[in-house]
N, CA, C and O atoms as a printed pandas DataFrame, in Angstrom:
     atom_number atom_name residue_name chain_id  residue_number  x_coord  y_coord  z_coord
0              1         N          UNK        A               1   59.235   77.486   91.158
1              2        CA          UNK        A               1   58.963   76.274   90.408
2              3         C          UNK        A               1   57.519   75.797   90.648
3              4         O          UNK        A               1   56.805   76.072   89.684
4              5         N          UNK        A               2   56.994   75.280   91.463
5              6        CA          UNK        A               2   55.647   75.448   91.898
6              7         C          UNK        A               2   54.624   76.459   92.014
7              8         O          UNK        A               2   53.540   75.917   92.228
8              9         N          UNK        A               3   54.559   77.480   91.967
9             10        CA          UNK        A               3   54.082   78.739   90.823
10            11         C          UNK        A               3   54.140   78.329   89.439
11            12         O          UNK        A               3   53.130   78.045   88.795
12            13         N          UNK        A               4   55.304   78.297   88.982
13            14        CA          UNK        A               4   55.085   77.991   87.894
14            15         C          UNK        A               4   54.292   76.764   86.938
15            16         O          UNK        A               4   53.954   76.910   85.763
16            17         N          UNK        A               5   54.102   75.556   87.755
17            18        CA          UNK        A               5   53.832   74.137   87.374
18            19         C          UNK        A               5   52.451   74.852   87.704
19            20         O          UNK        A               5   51.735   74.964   86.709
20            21         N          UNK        A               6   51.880   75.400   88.971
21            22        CA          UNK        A               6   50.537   75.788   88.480
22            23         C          UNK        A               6   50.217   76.596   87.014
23            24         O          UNK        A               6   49.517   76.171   86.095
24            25         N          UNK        A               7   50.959   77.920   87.083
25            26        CA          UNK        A               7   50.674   78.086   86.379
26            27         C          UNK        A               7   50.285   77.609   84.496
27            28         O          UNK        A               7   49.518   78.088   83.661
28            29         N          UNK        A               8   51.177   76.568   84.480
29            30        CA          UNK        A               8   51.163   75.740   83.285
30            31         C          UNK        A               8   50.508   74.766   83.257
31            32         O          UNK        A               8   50.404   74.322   82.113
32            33         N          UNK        A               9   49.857   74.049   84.211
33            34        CA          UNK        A               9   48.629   73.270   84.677
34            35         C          UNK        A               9   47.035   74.462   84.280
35            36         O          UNK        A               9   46.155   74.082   83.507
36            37         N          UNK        A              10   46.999   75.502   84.812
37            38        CA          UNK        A              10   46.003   76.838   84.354
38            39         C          UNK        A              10   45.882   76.089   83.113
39            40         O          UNK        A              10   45.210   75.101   82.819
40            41         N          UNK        A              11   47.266   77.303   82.009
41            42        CA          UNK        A              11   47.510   76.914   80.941
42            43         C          UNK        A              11   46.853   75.575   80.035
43            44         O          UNK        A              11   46.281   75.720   78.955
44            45         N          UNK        A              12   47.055   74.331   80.684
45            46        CA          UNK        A              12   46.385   73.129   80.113
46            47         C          UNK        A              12   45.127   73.190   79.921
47            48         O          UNK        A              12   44.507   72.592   79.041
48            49         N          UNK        A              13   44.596   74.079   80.917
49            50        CA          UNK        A              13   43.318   73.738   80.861
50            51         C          UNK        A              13   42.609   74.890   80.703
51            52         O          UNK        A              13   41.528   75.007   81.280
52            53         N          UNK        A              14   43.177   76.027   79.804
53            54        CA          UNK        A              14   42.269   76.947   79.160
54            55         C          UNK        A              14   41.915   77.901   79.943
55            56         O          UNK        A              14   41.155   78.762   79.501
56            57         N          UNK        A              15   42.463   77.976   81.506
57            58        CA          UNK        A              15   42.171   78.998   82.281
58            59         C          UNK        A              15   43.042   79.967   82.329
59            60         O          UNK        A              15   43.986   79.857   83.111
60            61         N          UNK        A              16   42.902   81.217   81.437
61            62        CA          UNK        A              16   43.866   82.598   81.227
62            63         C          UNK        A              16   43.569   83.385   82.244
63            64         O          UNK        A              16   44.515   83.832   82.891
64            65         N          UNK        A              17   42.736   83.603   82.478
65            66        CA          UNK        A              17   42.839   84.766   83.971
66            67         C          UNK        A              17   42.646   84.144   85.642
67            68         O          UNK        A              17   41.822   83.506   86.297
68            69         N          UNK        A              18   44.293   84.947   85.853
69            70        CA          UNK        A              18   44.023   84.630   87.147
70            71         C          UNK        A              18   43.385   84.987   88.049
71            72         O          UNK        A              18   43.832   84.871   89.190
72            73         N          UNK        A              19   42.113   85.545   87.802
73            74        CA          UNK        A              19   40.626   85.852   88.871
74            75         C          UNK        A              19   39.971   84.739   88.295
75            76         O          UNK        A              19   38.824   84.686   88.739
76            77         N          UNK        A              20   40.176   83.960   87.611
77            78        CA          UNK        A              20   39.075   82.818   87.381
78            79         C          UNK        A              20   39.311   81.662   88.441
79            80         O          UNK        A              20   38.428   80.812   88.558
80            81         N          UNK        A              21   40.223   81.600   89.061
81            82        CA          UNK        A              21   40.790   80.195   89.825
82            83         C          UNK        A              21   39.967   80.534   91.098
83            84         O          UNK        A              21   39.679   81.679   91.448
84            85         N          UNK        A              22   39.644   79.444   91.714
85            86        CA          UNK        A              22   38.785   79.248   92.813
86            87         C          UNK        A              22   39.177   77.899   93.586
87            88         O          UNK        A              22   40.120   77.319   93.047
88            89         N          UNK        A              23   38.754   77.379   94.530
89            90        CA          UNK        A              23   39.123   76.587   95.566
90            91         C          UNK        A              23   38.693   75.440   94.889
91            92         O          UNK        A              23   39.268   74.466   95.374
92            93         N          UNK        A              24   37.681   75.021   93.679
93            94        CA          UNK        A              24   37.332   73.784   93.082
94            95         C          UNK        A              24   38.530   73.380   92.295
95            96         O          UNK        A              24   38.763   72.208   92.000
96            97         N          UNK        A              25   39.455   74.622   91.890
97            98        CA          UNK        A              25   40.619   74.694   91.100
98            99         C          UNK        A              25   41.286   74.183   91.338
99           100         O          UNK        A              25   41.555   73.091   90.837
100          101         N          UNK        A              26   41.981   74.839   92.390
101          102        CA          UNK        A              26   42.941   74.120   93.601
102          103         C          UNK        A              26   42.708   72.790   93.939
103          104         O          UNK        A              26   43.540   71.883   93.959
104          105         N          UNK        A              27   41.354   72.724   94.242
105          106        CA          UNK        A              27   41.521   70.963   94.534
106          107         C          UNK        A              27   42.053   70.141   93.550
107          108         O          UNK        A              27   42.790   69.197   93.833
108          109         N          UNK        A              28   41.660   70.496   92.151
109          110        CA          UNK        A              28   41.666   69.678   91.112
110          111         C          UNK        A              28   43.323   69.607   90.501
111          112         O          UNK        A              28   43.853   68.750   89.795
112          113         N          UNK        A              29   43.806   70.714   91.013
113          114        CA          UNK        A              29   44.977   70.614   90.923
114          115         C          UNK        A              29   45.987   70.044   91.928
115          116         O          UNK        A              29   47.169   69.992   91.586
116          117         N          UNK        A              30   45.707   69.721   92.838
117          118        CA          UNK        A              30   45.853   68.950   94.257
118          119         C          UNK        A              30   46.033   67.381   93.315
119          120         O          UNK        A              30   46.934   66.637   92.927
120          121         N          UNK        A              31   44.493   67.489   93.271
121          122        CA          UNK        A              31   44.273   65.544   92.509
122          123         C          UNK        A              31   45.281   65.364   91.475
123          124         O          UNK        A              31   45.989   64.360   91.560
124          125         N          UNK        A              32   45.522   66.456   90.181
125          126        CA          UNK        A              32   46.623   65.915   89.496
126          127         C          UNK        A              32   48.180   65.890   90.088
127          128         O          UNK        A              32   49.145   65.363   89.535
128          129         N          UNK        A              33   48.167   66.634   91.422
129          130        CA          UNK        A              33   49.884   66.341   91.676
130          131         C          UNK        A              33   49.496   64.683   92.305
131          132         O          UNK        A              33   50.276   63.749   92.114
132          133         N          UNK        A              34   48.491   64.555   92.886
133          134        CA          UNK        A              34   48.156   63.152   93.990
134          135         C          UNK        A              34   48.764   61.960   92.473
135          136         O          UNK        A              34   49.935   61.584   92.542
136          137         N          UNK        A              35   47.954   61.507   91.315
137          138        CA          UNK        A              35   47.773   61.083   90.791
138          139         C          UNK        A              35   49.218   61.322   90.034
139          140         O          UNK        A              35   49.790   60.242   89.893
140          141         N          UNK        A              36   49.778   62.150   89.642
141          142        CA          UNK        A              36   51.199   62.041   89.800
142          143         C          UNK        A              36   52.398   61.869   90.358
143          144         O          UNK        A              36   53.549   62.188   90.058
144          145         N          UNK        A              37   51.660   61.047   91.616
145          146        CA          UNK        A              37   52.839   60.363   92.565
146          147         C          UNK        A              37   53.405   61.343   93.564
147          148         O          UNK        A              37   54.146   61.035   94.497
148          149         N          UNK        A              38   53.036   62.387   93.311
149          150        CA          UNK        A              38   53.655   63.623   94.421
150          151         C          UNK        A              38   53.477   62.994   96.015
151          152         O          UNK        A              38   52.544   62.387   96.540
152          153         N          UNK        A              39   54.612   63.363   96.450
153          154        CA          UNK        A              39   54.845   63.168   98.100
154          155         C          UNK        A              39   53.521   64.064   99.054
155          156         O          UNK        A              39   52.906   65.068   98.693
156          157         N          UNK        A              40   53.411   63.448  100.080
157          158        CA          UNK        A              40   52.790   65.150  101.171
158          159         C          UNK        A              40   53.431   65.791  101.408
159          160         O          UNK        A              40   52.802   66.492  102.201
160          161         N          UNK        A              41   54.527   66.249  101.321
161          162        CA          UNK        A              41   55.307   67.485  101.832
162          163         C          UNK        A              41   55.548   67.955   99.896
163          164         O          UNK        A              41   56.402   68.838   99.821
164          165         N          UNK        A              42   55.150   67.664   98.881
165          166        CA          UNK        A              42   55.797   68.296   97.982
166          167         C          UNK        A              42   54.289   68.764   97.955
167          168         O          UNK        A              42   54.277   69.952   97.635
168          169         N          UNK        A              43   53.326   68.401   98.116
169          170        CA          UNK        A              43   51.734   68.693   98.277
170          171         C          UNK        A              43   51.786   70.030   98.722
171          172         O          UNK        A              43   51.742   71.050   98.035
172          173         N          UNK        A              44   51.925   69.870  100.417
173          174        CA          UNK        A              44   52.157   70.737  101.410
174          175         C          UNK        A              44   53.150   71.965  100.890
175          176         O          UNK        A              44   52.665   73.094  100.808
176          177         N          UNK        A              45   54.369   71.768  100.585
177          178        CA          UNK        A              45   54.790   72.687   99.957
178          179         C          UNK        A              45   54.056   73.397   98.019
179          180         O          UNK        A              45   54.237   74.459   97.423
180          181         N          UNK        A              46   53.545   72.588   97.801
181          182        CA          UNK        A              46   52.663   73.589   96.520
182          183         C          UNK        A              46   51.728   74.552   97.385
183          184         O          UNK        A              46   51.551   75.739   97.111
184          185         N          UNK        A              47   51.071   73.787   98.621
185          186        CA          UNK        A              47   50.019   75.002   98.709
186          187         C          UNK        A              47   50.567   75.757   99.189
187          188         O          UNK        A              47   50.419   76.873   98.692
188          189         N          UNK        A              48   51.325   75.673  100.164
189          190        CA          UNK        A              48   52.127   77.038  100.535
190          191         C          UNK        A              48   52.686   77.948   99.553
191          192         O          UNK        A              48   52.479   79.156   99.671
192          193         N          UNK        A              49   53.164   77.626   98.889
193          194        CA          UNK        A              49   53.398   78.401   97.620
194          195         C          UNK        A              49   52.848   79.418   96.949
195          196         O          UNK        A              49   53.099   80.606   96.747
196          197         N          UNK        A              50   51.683   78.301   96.536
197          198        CA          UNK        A              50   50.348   78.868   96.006
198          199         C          UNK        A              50   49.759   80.354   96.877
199          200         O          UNK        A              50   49.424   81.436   96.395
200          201         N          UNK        A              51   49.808   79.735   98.856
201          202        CA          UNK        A              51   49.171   80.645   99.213
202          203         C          UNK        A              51   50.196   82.004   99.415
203          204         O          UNK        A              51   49.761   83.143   99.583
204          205         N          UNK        A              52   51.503   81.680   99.370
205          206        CA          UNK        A              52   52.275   82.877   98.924
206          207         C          UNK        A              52   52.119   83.661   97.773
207          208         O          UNK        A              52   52.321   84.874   97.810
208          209         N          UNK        A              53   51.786   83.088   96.778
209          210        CA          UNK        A              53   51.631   83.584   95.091
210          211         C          UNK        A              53   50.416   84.453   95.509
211          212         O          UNK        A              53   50.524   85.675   95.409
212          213         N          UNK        A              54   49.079   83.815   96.046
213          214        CA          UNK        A              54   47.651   84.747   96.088
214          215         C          UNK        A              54   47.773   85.821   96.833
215          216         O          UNK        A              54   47.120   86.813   96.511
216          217         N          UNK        A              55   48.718   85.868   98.107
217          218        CA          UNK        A              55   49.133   87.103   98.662
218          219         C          UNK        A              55   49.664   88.160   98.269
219          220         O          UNK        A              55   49.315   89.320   98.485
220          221         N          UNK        A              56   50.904   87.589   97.418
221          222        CA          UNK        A              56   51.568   88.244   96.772
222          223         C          UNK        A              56   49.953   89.460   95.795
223          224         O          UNK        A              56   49.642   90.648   95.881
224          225         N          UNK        A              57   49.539   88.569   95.200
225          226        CA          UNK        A              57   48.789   88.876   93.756
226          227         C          UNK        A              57   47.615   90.138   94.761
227          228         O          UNK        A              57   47.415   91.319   94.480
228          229         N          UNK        A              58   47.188   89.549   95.617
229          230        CA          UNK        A              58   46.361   90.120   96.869
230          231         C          UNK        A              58   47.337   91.910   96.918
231          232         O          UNK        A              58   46.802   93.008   96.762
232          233         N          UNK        A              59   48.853   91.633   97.184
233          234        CA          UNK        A              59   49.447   93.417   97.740
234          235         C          UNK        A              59   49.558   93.981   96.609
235          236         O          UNK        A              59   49.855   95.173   96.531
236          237         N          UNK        A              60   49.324   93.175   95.481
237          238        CA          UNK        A              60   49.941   94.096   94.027
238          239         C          UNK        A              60   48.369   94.819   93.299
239          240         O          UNK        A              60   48.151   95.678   92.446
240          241         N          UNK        A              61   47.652   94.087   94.020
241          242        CA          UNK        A              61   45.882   94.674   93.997
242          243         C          UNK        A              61   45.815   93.984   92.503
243          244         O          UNK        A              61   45.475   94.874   91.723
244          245         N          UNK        A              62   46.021   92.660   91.759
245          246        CA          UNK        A              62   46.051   92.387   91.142
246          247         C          UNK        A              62   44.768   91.533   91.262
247          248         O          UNK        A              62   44.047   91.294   90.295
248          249         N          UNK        A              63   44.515   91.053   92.626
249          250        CA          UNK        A              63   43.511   89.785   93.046
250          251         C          UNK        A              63   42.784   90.855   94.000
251          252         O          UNK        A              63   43.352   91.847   94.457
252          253         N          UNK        A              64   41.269   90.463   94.262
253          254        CA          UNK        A              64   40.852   91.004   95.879
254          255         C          UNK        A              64   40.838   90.036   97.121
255          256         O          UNK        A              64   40.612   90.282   98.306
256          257         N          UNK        A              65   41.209   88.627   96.357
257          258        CA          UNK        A              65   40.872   88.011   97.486
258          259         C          UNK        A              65   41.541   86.343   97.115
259          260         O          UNK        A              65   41.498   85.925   95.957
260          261         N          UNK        A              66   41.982   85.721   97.953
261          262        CA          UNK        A              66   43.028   84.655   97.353
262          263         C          UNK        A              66   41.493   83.322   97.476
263          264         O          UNK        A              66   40.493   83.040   98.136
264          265         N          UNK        A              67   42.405   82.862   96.162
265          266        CA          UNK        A              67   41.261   81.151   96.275
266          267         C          UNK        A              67   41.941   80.286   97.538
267          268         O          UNK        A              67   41.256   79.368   97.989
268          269         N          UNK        A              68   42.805   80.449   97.926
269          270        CA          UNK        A              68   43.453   79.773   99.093
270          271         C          UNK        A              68   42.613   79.358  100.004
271          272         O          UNK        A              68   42.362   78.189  100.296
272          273         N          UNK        A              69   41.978   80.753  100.660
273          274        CA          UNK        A              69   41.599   81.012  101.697
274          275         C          UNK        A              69   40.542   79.155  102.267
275          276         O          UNK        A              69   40.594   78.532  103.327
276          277         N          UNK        A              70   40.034   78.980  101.449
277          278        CA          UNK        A              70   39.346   77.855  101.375
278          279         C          UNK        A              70   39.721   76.394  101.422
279          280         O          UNK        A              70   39.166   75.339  101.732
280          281         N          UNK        A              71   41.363   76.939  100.807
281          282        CA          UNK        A              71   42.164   75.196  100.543
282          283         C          UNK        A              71   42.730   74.642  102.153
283          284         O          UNK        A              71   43.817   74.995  102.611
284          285         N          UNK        A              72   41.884   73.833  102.791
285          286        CA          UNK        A              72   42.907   72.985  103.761
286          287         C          UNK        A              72   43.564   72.109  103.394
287          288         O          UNK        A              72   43.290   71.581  102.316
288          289         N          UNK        A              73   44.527   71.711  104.077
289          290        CA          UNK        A              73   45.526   70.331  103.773
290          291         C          UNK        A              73   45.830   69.558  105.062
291          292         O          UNK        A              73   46.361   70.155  105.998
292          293         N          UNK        A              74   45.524   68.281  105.151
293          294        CA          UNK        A              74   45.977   67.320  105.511
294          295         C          UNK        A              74   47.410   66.829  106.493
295          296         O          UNK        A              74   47.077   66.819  107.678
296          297         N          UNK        A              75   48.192   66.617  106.394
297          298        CA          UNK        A              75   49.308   67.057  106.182
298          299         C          UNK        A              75   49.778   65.434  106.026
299          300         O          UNK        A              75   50.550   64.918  105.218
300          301         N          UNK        A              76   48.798   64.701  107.404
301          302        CA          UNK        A              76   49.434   63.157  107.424
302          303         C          UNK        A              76   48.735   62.173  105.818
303          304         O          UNK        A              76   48.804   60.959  105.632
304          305         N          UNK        A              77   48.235   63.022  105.079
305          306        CA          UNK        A              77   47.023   62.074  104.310
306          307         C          UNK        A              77   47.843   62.143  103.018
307          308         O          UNK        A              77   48.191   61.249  102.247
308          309         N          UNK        A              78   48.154   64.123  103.004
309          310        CA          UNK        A              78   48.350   64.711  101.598
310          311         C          UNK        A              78   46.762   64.773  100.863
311          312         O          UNK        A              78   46.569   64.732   99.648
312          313         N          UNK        A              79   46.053   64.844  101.566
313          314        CA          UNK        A              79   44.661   65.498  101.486
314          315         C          UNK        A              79   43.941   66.723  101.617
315          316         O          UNK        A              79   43.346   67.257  102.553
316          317         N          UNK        A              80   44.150   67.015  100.463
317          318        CA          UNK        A              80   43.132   68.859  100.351
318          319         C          UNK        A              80   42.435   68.508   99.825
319          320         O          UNK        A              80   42.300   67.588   99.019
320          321         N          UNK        A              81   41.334   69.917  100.615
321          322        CA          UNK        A              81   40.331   69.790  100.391
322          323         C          UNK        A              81   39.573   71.478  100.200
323          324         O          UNK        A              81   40.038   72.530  100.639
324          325         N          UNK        A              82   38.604   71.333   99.603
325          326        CA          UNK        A              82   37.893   72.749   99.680
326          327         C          UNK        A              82   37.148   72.637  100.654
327          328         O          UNK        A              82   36.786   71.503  100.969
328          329         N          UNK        A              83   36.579   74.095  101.626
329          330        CA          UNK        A              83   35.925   74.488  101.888
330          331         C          UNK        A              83   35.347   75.819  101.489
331          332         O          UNK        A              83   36.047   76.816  101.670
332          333         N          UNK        A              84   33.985   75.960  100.897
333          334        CA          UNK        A              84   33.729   77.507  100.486
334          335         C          UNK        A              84   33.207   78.398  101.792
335          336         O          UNK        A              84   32.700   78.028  102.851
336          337         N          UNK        A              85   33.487   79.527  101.362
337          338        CA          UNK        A              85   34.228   80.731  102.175
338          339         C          UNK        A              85   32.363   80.365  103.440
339          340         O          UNK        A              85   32.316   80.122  104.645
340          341         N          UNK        A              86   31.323   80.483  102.528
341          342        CA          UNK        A              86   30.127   80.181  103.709
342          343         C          UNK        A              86   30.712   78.911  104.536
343          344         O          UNK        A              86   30.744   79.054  105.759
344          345         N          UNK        A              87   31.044   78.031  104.151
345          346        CA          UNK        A              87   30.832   76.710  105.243
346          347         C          UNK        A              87   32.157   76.946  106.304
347          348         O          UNK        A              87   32.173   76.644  107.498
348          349         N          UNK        A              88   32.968   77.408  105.724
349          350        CA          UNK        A              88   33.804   78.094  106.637
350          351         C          UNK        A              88   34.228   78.639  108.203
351          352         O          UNK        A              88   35.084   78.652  109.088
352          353         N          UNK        A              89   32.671   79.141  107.692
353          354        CA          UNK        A              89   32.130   79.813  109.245
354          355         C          UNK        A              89   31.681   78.736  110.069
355          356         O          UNK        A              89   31.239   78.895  111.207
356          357         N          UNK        A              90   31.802   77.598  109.463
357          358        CA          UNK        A              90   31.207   76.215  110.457
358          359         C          UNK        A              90   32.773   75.825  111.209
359          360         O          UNK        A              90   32.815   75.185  112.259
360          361         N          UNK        A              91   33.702   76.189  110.680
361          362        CA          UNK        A              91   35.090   75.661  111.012
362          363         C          UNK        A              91   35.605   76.674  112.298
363          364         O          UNK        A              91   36.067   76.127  113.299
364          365         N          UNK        A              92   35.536   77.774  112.252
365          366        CA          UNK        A              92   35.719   78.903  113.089
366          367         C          UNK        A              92   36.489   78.109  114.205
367          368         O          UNK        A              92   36.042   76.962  114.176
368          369         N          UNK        A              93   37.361   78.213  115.083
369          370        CA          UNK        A              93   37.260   77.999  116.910
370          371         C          UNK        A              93   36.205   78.422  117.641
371          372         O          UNK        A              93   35.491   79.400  117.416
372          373         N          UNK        A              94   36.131   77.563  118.619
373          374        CA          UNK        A              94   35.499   77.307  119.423
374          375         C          UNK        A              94   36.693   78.418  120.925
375          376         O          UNK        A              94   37.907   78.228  120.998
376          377         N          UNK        A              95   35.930   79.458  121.896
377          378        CA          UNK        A              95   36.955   80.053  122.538
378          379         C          UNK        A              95   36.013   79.877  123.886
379          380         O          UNK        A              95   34.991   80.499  124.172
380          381         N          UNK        A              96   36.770   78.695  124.720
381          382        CA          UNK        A              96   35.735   78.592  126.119
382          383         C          UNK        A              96   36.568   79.080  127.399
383          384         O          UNK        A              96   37.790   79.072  127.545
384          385         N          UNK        A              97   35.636   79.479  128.228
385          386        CA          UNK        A              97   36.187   80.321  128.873
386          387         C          UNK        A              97   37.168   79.629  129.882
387          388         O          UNK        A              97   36.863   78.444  130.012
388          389         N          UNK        A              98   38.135   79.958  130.556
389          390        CA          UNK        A              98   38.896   79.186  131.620
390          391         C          UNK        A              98   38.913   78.728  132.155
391          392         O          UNK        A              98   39.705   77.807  132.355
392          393         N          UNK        A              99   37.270   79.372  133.275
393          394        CA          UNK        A              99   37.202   78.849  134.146
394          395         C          UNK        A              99   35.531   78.245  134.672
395          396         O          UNK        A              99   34.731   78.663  135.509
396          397         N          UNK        A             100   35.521   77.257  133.858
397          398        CA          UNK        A             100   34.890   76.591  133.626
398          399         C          UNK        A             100   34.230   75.903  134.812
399          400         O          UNK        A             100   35.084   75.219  135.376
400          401         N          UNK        A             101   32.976   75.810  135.447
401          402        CA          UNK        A             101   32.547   75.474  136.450
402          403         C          UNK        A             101   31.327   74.373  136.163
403          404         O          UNK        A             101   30.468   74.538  135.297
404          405         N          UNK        A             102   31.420   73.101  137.140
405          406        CA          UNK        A             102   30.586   72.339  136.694
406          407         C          UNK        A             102   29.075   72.078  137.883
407          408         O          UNK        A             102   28.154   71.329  137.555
């Protein structure tokens, strides 16, 4: 069902191929569930969805690479957001060592 509501959201808006969707996409489709009263967990559950659908599309070699990858979410806000795949690398972990001496 949420696969599908994206996909018919695409649809509205003239976007036929699914290599055209990108993380500006996703957001914008984020804002129309927000603006349609959608809960955070019905939020939370679209992107999951979503990022199941790009995987999926990802093993069938249909996609090379999911717009997901970029979408964070919120969880307490119901706030997504993009990040593109460069700024990304600003998000990374941080891995310090154990034993830390001062």
């Amino acid at each position: 069902r949420d696969v599908m509501n994206f996909l018919v959201y695409l649809q509205s808006n003239n976007i036929d191929d699914i290599s055209a969707v990108d993380g500006s996409i996703i957001d914008s489709y984020i804002k129309t569930l927000k603006k349609a009263g959608k809960s955070t967990s019905t939020i939370s559950r679209n992107l999951s969805s979503l990022r199941c659908f790009f995987k999926y599309l990802i093993s069938k070699k249909i996609l090379t690479f999911s717009p997901m990858i970029g979408v964070k979410n919120d969880k307490k806000t119901s706030d997504a957001f993009y990040i593109s795949p460069k700024d990304a690398e600003l998000y990374k972990p941080v891995v310090l060592p154990l034993n830390l001496k001062e």
